[in-house]
C-alpha positions as CSV (number, residue, x, y, z in Angstrom):
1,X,0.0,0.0,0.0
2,X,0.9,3.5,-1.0
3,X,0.3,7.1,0.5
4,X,0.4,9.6,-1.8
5,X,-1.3,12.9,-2.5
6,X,-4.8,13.5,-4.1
7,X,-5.1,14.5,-7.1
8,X,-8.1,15.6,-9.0
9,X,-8.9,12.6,-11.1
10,X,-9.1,11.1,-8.0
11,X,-12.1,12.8,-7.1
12,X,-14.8,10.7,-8.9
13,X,-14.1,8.0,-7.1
14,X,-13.4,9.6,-3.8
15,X,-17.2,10.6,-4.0
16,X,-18.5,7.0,-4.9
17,X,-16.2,5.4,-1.8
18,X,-17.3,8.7,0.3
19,X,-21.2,7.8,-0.9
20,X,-20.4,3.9,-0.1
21,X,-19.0,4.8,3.3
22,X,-21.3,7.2,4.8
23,X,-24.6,6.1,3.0
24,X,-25.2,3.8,5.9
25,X,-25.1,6.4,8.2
26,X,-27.4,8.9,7.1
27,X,-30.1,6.6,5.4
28,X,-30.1,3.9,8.1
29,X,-29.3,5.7,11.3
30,X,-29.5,9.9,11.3
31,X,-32.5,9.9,9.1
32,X,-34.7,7.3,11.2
33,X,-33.7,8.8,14.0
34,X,-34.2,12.2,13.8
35,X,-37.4,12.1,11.5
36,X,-37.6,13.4,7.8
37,X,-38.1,17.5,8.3
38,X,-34.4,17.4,10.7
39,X,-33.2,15.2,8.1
40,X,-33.9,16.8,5.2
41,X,-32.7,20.5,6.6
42,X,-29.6,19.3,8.2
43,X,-28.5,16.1,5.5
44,X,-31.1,16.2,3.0
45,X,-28.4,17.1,0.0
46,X,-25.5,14.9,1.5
47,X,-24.4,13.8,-1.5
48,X,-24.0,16.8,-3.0
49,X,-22.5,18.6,0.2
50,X,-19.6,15.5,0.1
51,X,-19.5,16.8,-3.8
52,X,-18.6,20.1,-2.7
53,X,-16.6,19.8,0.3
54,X,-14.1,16.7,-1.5
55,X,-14.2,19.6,-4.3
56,X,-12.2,21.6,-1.6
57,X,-10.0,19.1,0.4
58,X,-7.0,19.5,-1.0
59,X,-6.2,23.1,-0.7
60,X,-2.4,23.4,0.6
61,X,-3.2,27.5,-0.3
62,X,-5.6,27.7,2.6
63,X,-4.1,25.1,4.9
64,X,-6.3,21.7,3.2
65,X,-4.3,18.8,2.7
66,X,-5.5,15.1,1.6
67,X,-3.8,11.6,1.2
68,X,-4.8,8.5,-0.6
69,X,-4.0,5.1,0.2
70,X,-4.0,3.0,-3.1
71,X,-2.3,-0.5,-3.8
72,X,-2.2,-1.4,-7.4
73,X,-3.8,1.7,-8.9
74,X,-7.0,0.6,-6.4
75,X,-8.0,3.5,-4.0
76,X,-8.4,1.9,-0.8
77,X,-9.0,5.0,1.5
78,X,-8.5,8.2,2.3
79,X,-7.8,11.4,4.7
80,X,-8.0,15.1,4.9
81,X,-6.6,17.4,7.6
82,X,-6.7,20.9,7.8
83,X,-3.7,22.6,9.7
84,X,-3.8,26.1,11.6
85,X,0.2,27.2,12.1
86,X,-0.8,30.2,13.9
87,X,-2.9,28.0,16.5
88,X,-0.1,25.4,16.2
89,X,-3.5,23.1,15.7
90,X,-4.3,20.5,13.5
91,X,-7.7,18.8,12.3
92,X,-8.2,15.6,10.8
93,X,-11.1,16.9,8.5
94,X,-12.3,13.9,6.6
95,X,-11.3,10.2,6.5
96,X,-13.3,7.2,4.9
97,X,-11.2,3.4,4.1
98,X,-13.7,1.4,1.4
99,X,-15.7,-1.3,2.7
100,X,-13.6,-4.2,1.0
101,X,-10.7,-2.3,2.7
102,X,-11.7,-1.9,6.1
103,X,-9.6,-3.9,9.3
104,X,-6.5,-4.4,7.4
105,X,-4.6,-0.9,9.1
106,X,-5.4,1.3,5.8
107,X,-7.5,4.0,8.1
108,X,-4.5,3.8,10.7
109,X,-2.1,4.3,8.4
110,X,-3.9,7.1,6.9
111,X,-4.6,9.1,10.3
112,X,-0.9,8.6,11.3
113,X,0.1,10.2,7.9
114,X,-2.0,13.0,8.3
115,X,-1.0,13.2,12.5
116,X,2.4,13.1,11.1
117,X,2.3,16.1,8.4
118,X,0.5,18.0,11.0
119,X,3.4,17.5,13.6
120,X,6.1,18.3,10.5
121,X,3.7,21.6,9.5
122,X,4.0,23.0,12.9
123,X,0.7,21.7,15.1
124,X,1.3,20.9,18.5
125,X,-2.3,19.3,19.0
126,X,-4.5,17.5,16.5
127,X,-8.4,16.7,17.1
128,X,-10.4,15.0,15.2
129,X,-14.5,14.6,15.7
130,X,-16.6,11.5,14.8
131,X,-19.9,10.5,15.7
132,X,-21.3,8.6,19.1
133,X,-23.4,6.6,17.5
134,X,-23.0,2.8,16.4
135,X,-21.6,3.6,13.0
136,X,-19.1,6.0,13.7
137,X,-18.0,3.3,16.9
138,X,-15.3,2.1,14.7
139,X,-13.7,5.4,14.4
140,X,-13.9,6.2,18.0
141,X,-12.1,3.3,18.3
142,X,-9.2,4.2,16.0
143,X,-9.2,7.6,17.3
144,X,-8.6,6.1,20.7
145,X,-6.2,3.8,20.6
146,X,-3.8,6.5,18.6
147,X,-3.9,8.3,22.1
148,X,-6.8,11.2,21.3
149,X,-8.7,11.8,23.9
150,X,-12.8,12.2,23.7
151,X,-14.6,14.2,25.0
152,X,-18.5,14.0,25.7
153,X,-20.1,16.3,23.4
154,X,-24.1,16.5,22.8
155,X,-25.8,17.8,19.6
156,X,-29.7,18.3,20.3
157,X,-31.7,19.1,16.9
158,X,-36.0,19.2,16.8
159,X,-38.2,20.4,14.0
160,X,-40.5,22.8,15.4
């Protein structure tokens, strides 16, 4: 497996492994959860708002950097991180490993890269968010056993 940076014509197929990755999320557990008018205000265009932000991860000009992990030309997974010098601060922005991919190291390898540029770019603390829910449990996982630390955080959202 290889690390290397994204590229444009990567992007196409970034969005179908972003679509494949987080479908299950917001069709089978936000949406049922939170009812159709919170759904459809908050993630009723998700599709298109992965469209547009994956348009913008790579951006080195405004601090937006992104990795790919690929063996044999096949795109296994990927990260984004966003880094803030003056705040000596780091984010990892985005990061998604394709199912047929997943439990074989590819999203550790991918967060220690991007940990790793943020350390070399200047940032003296990285965070990273992820859901509390049963599909993000995985990533809370990862996040956890690289040494982050969570914190409780609770979203409340009604349709009035």
């Amino acid at each position: 497996m290889d690390i290397r940076p994204l590229t444009p014509p990567d992007l196409p197929v970034l969005l179908d492994l972003t679509i494949d990755t987080f479908e299950p999320f917001h069709e089978d557990s936000f949406r049922p959860l939170v009812g159709e008018v919170v759904f459809t205000n908050r993630h009723g265009s998700w599709r298109e708002d992965y469209r547009r932000h994956l348009a913008g991860l790579h951006d080195p000009g405004n601090g937006r950097y992104a990795a790919i992990a690929e063996d044999s030309g096949k795109i296994l997974g990927f990260v984004g991180w966003i880094l803030q010098p003056t705040e000596r601060h780091g984010e990892i922005d985005l990061l998604a490993v394709a199912v047929g991919s997943r439990r074989h190291g590819i999203g550790r390898a991918l967060a220690e890269h991007a940990i790793a540029r943020l350390k070399t770019g200047g940032a003296e603390v990285v965070s990273v968010n992820t859901g509390g829910d049963a599909f993000h449990a995985p990533a809370r996982a990862l996040y956890e056993e690289l040494g982050f630390t969570p914190f409780p955080n609770v979203n409340y959202t009604k349709a009035v």
